[in-house]
C-alpha positions as CSV (number, residue, x, y, z in Angstrom):
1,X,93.3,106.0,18.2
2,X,94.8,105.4,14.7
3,X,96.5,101.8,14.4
4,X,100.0,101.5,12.1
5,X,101.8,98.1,11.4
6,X,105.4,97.9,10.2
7,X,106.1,94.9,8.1
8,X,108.3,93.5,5.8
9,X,108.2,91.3,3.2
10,X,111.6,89.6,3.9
11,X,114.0,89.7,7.1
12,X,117.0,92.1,7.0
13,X,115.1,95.2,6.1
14,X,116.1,97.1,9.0
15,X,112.2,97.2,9.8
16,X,112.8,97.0,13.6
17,X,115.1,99.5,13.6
18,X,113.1,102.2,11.7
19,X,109.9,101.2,14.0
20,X,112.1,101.9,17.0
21,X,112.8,105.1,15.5
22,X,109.5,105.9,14.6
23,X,108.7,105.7,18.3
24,X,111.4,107.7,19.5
25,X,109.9,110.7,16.9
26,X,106.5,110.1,17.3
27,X,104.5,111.5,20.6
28,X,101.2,110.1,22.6
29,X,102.4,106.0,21.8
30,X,101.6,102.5,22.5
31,X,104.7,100.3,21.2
32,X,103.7,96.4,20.4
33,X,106.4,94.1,19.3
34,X,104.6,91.7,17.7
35,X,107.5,89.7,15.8
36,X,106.9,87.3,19.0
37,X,109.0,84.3,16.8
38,X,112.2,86.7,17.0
39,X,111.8,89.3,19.2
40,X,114.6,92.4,19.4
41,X,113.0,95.2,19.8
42,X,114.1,95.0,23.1
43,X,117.2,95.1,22.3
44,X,116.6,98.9,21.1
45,X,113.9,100.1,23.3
46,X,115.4,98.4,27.0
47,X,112.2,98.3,28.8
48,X,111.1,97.5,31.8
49,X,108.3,94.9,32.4
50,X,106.0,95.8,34.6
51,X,103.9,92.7,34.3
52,X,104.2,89.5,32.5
53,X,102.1,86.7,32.2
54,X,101.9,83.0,30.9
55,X,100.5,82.6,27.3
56,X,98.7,78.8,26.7
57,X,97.6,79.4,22.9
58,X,98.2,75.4,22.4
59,X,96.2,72.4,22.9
60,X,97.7,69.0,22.9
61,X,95.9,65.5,24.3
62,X,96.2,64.0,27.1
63,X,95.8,60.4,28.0
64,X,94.4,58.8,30.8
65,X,96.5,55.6,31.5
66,X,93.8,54.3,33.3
67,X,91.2,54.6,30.7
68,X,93.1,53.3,28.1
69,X,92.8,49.7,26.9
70,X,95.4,49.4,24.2
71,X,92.8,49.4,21.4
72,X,95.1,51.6,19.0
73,X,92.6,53.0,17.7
74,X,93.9,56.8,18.1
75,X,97.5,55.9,16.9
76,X,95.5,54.5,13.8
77,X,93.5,57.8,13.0
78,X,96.1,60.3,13.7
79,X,97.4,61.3,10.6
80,X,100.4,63.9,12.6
81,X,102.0,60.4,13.8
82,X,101.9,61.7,17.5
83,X,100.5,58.0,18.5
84,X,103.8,56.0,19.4
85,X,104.2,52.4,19.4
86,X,103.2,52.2,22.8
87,X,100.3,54.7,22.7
88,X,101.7,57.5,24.1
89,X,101.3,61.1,23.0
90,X,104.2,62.7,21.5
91,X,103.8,66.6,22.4
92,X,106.2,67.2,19.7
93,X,103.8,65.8,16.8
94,X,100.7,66.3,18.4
95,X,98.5,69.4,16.7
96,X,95.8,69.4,19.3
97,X,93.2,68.9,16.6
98,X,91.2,66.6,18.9
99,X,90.0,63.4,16.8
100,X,91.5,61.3,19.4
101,X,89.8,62.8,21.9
102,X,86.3,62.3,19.9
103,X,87.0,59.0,18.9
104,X,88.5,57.0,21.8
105,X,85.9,54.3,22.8
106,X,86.9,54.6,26.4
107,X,87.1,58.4,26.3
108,X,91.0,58.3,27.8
109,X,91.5,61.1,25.8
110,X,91.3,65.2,26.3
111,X,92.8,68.2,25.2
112,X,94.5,70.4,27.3
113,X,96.1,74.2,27.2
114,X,100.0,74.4,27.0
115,X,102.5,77.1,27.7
116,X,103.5,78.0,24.4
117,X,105.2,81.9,25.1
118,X,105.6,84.6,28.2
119,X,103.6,88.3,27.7
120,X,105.4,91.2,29.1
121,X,103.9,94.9,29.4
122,X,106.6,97.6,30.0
123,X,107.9,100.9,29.9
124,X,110.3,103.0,28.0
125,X,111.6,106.4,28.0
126,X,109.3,106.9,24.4
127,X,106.4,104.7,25.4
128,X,104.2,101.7,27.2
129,X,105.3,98.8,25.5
130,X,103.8,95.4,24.8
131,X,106.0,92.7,23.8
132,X,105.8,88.8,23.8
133,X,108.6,85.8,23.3
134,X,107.3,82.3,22.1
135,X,108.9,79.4,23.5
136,X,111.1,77.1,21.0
137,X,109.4,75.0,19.1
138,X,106.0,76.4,20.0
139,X,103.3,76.9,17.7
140,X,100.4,79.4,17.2
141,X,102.5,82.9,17.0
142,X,99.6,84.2,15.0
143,X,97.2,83.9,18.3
144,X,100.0,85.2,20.6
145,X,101.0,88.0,18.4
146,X,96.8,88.7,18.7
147,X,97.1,89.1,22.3
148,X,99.6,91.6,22.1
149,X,98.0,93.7,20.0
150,X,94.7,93.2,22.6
151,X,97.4,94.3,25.5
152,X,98.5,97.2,23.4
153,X,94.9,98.5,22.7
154,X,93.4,98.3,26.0
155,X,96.6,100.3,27.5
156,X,96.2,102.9,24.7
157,X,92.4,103.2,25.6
158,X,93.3,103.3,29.6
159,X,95.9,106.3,28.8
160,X,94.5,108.2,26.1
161,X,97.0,107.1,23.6
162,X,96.6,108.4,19.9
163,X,99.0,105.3,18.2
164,X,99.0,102.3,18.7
165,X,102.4,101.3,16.4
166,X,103.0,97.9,15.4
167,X,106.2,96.2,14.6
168,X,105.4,92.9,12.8
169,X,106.7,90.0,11.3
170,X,109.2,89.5,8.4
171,X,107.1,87.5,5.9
172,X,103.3,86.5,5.1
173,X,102.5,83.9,7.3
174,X,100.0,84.0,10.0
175,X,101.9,86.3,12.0
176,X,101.7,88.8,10.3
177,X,98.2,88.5,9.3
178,X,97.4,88.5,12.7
179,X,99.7,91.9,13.2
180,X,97.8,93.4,10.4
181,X,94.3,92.8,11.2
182,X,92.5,95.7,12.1
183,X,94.7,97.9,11.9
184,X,94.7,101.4,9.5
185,X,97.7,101.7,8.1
186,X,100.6,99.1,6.9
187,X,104.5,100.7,6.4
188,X,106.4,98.3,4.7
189,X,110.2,98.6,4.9
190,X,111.5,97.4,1.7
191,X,115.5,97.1,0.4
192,X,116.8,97.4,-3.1
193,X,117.5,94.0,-4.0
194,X,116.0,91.5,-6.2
195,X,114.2,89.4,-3.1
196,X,113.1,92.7,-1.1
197,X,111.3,93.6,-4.2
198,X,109.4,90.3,-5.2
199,X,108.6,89.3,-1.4
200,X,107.2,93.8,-1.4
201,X,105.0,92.1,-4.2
202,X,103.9,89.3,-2.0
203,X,103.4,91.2,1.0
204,X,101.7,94.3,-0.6
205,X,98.9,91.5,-2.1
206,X,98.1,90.1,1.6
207,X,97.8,93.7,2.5
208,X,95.4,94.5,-0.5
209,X,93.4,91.3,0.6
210,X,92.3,92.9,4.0
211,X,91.9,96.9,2.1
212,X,94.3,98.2,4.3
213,X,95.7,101.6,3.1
214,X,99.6,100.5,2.7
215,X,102.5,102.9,2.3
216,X,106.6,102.1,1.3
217,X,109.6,103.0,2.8
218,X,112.6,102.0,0.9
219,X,115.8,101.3,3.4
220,X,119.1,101.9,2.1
221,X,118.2,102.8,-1.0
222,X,121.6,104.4,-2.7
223,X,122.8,101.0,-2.2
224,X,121.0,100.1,-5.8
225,X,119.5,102.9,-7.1
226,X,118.7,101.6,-10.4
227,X,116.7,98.7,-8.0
228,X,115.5,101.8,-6.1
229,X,114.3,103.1,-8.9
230,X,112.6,100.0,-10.2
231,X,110.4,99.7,-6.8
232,X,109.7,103.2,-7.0
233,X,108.2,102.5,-10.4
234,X,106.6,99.4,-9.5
235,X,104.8,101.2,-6.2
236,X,103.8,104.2,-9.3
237,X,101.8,101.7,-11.2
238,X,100.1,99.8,-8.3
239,X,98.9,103.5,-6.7
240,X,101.4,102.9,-3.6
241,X,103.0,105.9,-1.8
242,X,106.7,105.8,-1.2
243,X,106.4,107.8,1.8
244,X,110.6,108.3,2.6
245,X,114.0,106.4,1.1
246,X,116.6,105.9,4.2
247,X,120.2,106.1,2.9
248,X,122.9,103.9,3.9
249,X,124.7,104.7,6.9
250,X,127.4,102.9,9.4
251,X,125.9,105.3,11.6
252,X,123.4,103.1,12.1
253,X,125.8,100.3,13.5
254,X,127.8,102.4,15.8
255,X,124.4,103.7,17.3
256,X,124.0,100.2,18.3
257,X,127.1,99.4,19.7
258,X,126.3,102.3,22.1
259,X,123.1,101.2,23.1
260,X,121.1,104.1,21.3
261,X,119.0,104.9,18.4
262,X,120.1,106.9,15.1
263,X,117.9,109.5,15.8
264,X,119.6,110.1,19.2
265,X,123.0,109.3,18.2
266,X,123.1,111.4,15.4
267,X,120.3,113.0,15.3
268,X,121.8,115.4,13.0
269,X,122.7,112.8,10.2
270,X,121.1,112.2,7.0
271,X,120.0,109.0,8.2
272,X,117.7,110.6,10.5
273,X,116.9,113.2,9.0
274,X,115.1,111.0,6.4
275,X,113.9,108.9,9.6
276,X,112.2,112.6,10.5
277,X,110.6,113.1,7.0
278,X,109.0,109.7,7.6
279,X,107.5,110.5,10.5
280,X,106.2,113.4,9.1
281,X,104.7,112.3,6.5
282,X,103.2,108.9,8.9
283,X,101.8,111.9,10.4
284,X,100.3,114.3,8.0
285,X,98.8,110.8,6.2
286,X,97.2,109.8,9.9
287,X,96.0,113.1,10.3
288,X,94.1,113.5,7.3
């Protein structure tokens, strides 16, 4: 089983969009969503849980009322300022890091797991599908996002599955460090514009940290084809393949409003056509 993330430096890339795609192209799939902070693939795919399950990835303390003797000690120590004035735990501020816990004279303190998203395994008409939505507020996407991907494996190992595709996180926080370990290939979706070309820079060093073989596709490109251009040049010099360039299309949009992808809608149009000579190439790079 070969393992492919999809990431993008920014939002707005139309990286969802082109993984969704991607799956509808590609044969013998497991389909993670791992942008668990703002989840749509959904939206694109419509599947249908099977399963879901309750995700604690966050621990916050707990007091016992009846331990506690006032002493204020914790509200003193805790430099997240989740002690209030009446020593009470705020779950907003607390971080779970424990020093409560290890320093309460009277021991009223322990940590304990909280809800912090849902887990959902599905079907599609393309593939099994792993997906996840953290709840507001909640911290710790990176550990969720790491479950999914666990999800994703172990029904790709129970079917036979030959991908395992990924569709990860605008950005380079934890999240998508967390969609990217492990895995063999990173596909960034990258726009011509000023910021989709200095956050491709930022991303494509956080995917040179972990030595993952990283490829470019450039959405939209005759938007700004002197930009276009520039990334092309830029990807030249750092030894990175720009593996397909996706034109502008309102295809794209009306494809939406009717519920479908481009490459069903109009599976005909340029747009898909260049969505196809991804694919192929995703494939003859796996392959070899």
């Amino acid at each position: 089983m070969k393992k492919l993330t999809v990431i993008s430096g920014k939002g707005g890339t139309g990286k969802t969009t082109v993984t969704a795609n991607l799956a509808a192209l590609a044969s013998n799939l497991v389909l993670a969503d791992c942008d668990v902070d703002a989840p749509n693939m959904h939206l694109l795919m419509k599947p249908e849980v099977i399963k879901a399950d309750i995700f604690k990835g966050a621990k916050v303390a707990v007091k016992d009322n009846d331990k506690c003797v006032d002493c204020g000690l914790c509200k003193e120590l805790c430099n997240f300022k989740a002690i209030t004035s009446k020593f009470e735990v705020d779950e907003m501020r607390c971080e779970g890091c424990g020093l409560c816990v290890a320093k309460c004279p009277t021991q009223a303190f322990e940590l304990k797991l909280e809800e912090t998203g849902d887990l959902y395994r599905s079907k599609t008409k393309f593939a099994p599908m792993t997906h996840a939505k953290l709840k507001v507020g909640a911290e710790n996407s990176g550990k969720l996002v790491s479950k999914v991907k666990e999800n994703a494996e172990e029904i790709a190992k129970v079917e036979n599955k030959e991908l395992l595709l990924i569709d990860g996180s605008p950005g380079v926080g934890c999240p998508v460090i967390a969609s990217i370990n492990g895995v063999d290939y990173v596909l960034i979706v990258t726009e011509p514009t000023k910021s989709g070309l200095a956050d491709l820079k930022r991303v494509l060093k956080v995917v040179k940290h972990f030595k993952i073989a990283a490829m470019v596709a450039i959405n939209k490109y005759d938007l700004n084809l002197a930009l276009t251009a520039e990334i092309e040049e830029y990807c030249r010099r750092k030894d990175i393949s720009v593996i397909g360039k996706i034109p502008f299309s309102p295809k794209i949009v009306d494809a939406m409003r009717q519920g479908k992808l481009i490459v069903e809608y109009a599976a005909k149009s340029p747009v898909s056509a260049a969505i196809g000579n991804i694919m192929d190439n995703l494939e003859f790079i796996i392959d070899n």
